[in-house]
C-alpha positions as CSV (number, residue, x, y, z in Angstrom):
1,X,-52.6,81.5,-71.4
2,X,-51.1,83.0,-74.4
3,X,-47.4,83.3,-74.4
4,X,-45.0,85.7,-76.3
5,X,-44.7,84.8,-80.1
6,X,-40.9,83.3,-80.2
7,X,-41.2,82.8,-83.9
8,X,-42.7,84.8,-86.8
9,X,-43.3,82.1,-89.6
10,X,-43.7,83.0,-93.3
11,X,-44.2,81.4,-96.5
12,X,-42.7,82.1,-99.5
13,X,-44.2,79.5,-102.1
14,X,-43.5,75.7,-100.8
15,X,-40.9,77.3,-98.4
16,X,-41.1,78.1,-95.1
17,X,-39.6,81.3,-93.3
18,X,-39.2,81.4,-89.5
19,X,-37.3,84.5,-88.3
20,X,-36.6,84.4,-84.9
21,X,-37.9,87.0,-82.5
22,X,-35.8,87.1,-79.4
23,X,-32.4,88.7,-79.3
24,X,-31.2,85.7,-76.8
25,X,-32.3,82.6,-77.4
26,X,-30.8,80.8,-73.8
27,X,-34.0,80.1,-71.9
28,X,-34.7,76.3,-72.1
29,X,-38.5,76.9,-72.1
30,X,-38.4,78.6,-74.9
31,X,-36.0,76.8,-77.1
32,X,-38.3,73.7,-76.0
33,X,-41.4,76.1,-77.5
34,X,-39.1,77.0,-80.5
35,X,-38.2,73.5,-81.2
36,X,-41.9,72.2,-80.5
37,X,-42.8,74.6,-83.1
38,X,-40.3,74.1,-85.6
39,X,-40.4,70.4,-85.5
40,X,-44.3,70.8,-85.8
41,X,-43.6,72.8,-88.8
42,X,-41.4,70.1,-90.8
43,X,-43.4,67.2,-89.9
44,X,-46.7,69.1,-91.2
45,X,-45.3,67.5,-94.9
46,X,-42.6,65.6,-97.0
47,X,-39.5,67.5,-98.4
48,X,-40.0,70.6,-96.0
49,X,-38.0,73.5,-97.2
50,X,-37.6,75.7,-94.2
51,X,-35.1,78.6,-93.7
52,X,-34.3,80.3,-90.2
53,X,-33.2,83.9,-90.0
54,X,-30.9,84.6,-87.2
55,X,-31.4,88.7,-88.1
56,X,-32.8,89.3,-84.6
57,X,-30.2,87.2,-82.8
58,X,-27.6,88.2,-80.6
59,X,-27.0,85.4,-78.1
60,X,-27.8,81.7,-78.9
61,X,-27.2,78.9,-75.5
62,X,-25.6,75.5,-76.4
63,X,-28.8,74.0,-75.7
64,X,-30.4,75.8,-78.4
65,X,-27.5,74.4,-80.7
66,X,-28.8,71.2,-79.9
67,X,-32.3,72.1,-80.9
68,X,-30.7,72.9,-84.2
69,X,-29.1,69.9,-84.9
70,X,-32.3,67.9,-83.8
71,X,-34.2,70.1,-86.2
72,X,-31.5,69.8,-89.2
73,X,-31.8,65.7,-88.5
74,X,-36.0,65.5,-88.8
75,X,-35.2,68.0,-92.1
76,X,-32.9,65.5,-93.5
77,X,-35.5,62.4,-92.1
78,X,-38.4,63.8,-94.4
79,X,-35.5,64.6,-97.9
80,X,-36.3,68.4,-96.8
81,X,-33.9,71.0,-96.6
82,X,-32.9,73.6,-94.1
83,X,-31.0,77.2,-94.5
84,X,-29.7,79.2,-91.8
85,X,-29.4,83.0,-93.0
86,X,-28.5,86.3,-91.4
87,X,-26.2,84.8,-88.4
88,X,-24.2,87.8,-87.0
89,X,-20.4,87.6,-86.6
90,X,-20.1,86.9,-82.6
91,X,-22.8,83.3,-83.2
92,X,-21.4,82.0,-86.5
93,X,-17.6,82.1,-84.7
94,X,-19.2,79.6,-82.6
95,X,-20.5,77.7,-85.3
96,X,-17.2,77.6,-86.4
97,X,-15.6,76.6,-83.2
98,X,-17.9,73.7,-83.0
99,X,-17.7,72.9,-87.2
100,X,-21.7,73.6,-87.0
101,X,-20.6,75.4,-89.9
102,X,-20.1,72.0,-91.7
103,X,-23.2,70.6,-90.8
104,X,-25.6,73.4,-91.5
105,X,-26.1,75.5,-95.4
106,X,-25.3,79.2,-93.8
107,X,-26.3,82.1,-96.2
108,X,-25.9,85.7,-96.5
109,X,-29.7,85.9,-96.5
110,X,-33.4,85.0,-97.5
111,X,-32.8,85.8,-101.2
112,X,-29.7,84.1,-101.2
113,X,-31.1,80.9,-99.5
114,X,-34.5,81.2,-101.5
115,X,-32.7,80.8,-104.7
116,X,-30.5,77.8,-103.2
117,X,-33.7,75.7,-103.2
118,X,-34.3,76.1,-106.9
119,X,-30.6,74.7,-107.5
């Protein structure tokens, strides 16, 4: 039983990309898949560097704001480090709203979070 693809996970040397493929991302199913996946993806070594491009992204639920937080905590468990890039106008207001904004490194895009990890 093969489901739809939910992420589409790159590398880019010892960092890994996962852009999300859904323009909603409210079904609790698949933010449970998502997070499976993603959590899979940072425990698979120590000092992950992962970023997450919202490019696709139009609607996110709260419970998939939670997934993020519980993903940005087993980052920072294993010293890794986790960018958010390409988050459109209507989702980072309510990263804002809930100071998400504080929590998480937000950047413009790939390049522009690539080069953060070098720093």
């Amino acid at each position: 039983m093969a489901e739809a693809q939910r992420l589409h996970i790159s590398q880019i040397k010892d960092v890994h990309v996962a852009e999300f493929v859904d323009h909603k991302i409210l079904d609790e199913a698949n933010i449970k898949e998502i997070g499976d996946t993603l959590t899979a993806l940072v425990g698979s070594k120590d000092r992950p560097k992962l970023i997450l491009d919202f490019v696709q992204v139009d609607h996110l639920s709260s419970a998939a704001l939670g997934m993020l937080i519980n993903l940005n905590a087993k980052v920072k468990q294993q010293s890794g480090q986790l960018r958010l890039v390409n988050i459109k106008a209507q989702i980072m207001e309510v990263f804002t709203i809930t100071q998400l904004h504080k929590l998480f490194r937000i950047m413009s895009n790939q390049a522009e979070a690539l080069a953060s990890f070098a720093a």
